[in-house]
C-alpha positions in Angstrom: 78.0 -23.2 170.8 78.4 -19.8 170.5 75.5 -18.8 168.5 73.2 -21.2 171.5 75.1 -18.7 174.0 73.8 -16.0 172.5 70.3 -17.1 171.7 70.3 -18.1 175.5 70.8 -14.4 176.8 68.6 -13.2 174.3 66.2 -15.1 175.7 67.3 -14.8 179.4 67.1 -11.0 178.8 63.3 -10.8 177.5 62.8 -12.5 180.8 64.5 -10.1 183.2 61.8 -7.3 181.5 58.3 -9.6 181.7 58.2 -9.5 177.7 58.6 -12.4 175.1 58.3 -11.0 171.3 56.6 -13.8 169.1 58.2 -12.1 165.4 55.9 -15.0 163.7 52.8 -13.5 164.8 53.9 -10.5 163.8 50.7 -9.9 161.7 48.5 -10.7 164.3 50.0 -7.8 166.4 48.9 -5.2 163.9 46.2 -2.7 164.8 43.6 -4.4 163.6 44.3 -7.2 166.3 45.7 -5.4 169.2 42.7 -2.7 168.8 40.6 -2.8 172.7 36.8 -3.4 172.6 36.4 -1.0 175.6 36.4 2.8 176.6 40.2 2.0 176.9 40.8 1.6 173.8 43.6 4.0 173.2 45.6 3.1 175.6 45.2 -0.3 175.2 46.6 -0.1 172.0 49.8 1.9 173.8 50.6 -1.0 175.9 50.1 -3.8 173.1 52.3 -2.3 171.1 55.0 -1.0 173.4 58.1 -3.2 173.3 57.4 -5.2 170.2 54.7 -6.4 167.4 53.6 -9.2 170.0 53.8 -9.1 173.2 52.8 -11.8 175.5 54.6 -12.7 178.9 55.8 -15.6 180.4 54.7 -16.6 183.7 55.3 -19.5 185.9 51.1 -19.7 186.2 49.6 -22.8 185.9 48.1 -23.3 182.1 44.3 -24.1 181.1 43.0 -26.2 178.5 42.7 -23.4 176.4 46.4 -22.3 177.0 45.7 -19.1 179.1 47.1 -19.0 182.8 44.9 -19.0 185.5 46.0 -15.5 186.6 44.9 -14.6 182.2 41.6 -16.5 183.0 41.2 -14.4 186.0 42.0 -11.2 184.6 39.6 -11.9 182.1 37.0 -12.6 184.1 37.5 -9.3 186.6 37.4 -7.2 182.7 34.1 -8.4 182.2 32.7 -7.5 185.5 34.3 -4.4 185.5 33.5 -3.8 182.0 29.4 -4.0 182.7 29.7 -3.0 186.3 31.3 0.4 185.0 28.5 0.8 182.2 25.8 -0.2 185.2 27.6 2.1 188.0 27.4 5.4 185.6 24.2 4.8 184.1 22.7 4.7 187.6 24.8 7.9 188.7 24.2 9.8 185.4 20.8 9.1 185.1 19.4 11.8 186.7 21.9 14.2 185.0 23.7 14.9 188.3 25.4 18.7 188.1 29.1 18.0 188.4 32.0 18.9 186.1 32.8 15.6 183.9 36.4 17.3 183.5 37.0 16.3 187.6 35.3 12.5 187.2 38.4 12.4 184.1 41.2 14.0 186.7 40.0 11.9 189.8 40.6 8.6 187.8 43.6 9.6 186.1 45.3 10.7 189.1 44.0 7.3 191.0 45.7 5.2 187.8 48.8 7.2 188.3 49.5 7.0 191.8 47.9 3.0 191.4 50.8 2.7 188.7 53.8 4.3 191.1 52.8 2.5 193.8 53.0 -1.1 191.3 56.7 0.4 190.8 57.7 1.2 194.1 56.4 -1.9 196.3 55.6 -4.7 193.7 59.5 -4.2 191.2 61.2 -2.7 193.9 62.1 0.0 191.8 62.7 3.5 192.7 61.3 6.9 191.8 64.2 8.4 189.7 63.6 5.3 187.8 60.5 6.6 187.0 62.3 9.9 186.1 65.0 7.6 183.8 62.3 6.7 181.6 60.5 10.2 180.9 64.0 11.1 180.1 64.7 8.2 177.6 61.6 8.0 176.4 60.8 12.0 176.1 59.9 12.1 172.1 56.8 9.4 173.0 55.9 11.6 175.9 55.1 14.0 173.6 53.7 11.9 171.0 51.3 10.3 174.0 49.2 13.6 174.7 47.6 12.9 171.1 46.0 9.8 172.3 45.7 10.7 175.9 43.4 13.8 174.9 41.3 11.2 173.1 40.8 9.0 175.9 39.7 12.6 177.6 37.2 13.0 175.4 36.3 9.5 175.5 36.3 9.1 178.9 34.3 13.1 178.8 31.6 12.0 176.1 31.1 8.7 178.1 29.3 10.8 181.2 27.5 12.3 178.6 26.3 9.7 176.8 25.1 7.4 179.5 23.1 9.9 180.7 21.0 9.8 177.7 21.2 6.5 176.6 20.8 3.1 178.8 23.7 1.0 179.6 22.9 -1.7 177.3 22.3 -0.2 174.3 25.6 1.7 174.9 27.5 -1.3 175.2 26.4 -2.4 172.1 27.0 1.1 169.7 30.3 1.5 171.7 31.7 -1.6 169.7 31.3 0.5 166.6 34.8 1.7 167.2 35.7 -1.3 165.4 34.3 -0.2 162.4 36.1 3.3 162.9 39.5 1.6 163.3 38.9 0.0 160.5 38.1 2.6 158.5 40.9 5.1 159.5 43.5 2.3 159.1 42.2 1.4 155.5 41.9 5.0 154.8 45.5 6.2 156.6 48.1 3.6 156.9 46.1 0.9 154.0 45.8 -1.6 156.4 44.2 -4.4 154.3 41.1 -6.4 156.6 41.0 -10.1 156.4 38.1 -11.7 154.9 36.4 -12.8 158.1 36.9 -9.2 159.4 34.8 -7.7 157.0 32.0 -9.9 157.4 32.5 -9.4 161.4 32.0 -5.8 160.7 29.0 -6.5 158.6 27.5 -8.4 161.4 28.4 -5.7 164.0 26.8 -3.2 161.3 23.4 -5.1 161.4 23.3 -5.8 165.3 23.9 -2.5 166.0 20.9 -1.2 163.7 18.6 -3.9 165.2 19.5 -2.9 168.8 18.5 0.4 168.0 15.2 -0.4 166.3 12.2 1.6 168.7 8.4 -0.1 169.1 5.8 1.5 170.6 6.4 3.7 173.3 10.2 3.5 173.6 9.9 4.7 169.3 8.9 8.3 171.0 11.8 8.4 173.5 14.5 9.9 171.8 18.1 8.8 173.0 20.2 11.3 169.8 22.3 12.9 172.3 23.1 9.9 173.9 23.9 8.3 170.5 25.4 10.6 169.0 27.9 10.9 171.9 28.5 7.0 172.0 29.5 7.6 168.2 31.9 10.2 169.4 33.8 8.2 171.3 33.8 5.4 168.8 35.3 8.0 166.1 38.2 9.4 168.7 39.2 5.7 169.7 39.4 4.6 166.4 41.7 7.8 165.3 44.0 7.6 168.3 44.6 3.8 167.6 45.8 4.9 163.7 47.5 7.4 165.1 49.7 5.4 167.8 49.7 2.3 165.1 51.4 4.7 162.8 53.0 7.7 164.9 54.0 6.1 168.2 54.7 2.8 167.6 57.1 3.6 164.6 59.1 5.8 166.9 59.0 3.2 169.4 60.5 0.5 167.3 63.2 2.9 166.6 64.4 2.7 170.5 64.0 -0.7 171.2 66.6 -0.8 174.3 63.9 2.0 175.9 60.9 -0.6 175.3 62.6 -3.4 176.9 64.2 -1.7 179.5 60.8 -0.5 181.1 57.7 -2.4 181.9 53.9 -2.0 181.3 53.7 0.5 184.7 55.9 2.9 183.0 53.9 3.5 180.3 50.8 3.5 182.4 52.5 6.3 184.3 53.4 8.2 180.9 49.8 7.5 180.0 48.5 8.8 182.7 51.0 11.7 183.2 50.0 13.0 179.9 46.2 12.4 180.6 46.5 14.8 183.4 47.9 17.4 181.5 45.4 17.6 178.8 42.5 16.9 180.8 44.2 20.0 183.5 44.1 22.3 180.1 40.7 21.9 179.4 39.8 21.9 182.7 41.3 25.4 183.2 39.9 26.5 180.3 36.6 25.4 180.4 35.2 25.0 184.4 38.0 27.3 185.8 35.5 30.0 187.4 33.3 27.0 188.4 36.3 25.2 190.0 37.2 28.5 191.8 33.5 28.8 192.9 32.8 25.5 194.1 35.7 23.4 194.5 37.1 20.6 191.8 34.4 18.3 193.3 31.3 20.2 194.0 28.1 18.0 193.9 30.1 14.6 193.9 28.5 12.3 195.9 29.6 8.3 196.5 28.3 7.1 193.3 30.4 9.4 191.7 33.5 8.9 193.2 32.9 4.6 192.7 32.9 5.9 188.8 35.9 7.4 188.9 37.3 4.9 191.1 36.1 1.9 188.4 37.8 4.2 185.2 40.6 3.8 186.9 41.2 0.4 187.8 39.7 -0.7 184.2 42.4 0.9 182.8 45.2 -1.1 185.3 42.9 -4.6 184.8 43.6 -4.1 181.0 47.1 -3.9 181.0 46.9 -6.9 183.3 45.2 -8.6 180.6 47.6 -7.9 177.6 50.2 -9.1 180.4 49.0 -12.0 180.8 46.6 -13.4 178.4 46.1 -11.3 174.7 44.2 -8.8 173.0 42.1 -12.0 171.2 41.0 -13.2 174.9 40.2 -9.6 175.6 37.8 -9.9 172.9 35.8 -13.2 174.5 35.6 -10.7 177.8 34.0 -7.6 175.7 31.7 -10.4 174.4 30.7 -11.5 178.1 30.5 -7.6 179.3 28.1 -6.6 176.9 25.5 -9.4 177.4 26.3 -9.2 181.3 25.3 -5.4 181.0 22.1 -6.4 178.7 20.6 -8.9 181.0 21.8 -6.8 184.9 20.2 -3.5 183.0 16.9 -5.3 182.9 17.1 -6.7 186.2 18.9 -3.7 188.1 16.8 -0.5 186.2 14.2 -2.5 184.3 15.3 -1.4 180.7 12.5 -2.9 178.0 14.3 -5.0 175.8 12.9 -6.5 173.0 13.6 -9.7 171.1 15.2 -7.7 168.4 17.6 -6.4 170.8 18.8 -9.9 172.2 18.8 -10.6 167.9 21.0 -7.7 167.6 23.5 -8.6 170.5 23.8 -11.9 168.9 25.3 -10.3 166.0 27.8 -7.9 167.9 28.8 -10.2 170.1 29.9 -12.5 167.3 31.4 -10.4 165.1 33.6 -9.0 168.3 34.5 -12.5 168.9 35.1 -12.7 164.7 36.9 -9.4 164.6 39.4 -10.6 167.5 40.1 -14.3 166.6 43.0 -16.5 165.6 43.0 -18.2 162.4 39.0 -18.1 162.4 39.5 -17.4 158.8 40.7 -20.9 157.5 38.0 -22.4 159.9 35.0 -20.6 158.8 36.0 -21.4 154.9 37.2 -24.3 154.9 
């Protein structure tokens, strides 16, 4: 009787904070599975792992077939949109290498995702502000830890500009997903994360389609898009070093204050998230575009286009907590998967990209091995 007491306010209490830890998936949680298939990567992999190995939620939503809640099936769907809608959005603004500081598109979505986050605190938990201030102060040491990743998802977010305006949004959807190979390789490399089987021939796959996609006939073979590339690669090599790092760093620290992880939900760390973005971003702001900044303004030759982009970072950063809230980082995978053929197919249609069949024979392959890379127990299906 007593121990059912107790499992009973264990349980009652994972309630009160929106988290349920599954310890038998514990595996599944690891960084290879909770890494994101999007720009967001690193703080993706901040919110999976914050408050336990697994974290799903339980909702009083209605259940699918499939056993995701309508509100996880609807997340889903708004990631994918806003997945190729954002690729789509800053391809058409960047295209014609428009002359305003990247550093300001990073510091207008931030500050967009943090007051977006506040506001979730305030008026949705009816919590207060010094709550807010409670957790910075319990939770300093991952503050700290946090500006690691956050000035990765600067650069990402910094090298993104850059690279769509050199490369079309299709073909960046495709190389992006090479930060699974990345992560992969850091986490062998660092922390000796072992891959399963069907993960290594996922990242074959991805290895192939992402050659193919690149392959250049006729005309489109003299257009060269190395910058672009190049950049794309950049941001495949930060997001795959800040998810080792918080795998290893930040979620070991974590797991040594549990009380501080379960106390707080996912808003708080989007705050801290964004609270530390700012900062690093502000630095190289200063640094960098500080006589530009004083000359012009923060904003100078933003126009509407621009400010949708920012506006988009920002609330793809919110839609993908909402997914880890309410569905898991194996659904997010099926949405990545719909995002990159979405952008394929609206990039001929919107900006009349020349794609040839090669390409659509590459995008098979990535979009398989993201669905591989990301999927449960695939491995005794596929061999058996």
């Amino acid at each position: 009787m007593t121990e059912s007491r107790f499992n009973s306010k264990q349980s009652t209490k994972r309630r009160q904070t929106g988290l349920e830890v599954n310890e038998d998936d514990e595996e599944a949680a690891s960084l290879l599975q909770t890494t994101s298939t999007d720009i967001n990567g690193t703080c993706d992999t901040l919110v999976a792992n914050d408050g336990g190995d697994k974290v799903s939620v339980a909702t009083n939503d209605s259940s699918t077939a499939s056993g995701i809640s309508s509100m996880g099936l609807k997340v889903l769907i708004l990631l994918a949109v806003q997945n190729s809608s954002k690729n789509l959005l800053m391809r058409y603004v960047m295209k014609e290498k428009p002359n305003f500081l990247t550093s300001a598109a990073v510091i207008g979505s931030e500050c967009t995702k943090l007051t977006l986050s506040i506001l979730y605190i305030l008026l949705v938990e009816r919590k207060s502000f010094d709550s807010i201030v409670q957790y910075f102060k319990d939770d300093w040491r991952n503050t700290l830890l946090v500006s690691v990743p956050a000035s990765a998802y600067n650069l990402q977010m910094t090298l993104e500009y850059i690279a769509l305006a050199n490369l079309d949004a299709a073909m960046f959807s495709v190389l992006v997903q090479t930060k699974l190979l990345f992560t992969a390789t850091f986490a062998a490399l660092v922390i000796g994360k072992k891959l399963k089987y069907i993960q290594v021939i996922s990242l074959v796959l991805l290895t192939v389609g992402v050659m193919l996609c690149n392959m250049r006939f006729g005309d489109d073979a003299k257009n060269s898009n190395l910058k672009g590339i190049l950049a794309t690669l950049g941001i495949a090599v930060s997001s795959g070093f800040a998810s080792v790092y918080t795998e290893k760093v930040i979620k070991t620290q974590r797991q040594k204050s549990p009380l501080v992880s379960g106390q707080y939900g996912l808003a708080y760390t989007q705050v801290q998230l964004a609270s530390m973005s700012l900062v690093t971003i502000g630095i190289y702001a200063c640094l960098m575009d500080f006589s530009t900044i004083m000359q012009y303004g923060l904003f100078h030759n933003f126009n509407g286009g621009a400010f949708l982009t920012v506006f988009n970072s920002a609330i793809g950063g919110l839609i993908v907590a909402g997914v880890l809230k309410y569905a898991d980082s194996v659904l997010k995978g099926y949405a990545t998967a719909i995002s990159v053929i979405m952008t394929g197919l609206l990039s001929m249609m919107l900006f009349g990209t020349h794609l040839h069949v090669v390409y659509f024979m590459g995008i098979a392959n990535v979009v398989i091995a993201v669905l591989l890379y990301n999927g449960k127990n695939l491995e005794e299906f596929v061999c058996s």
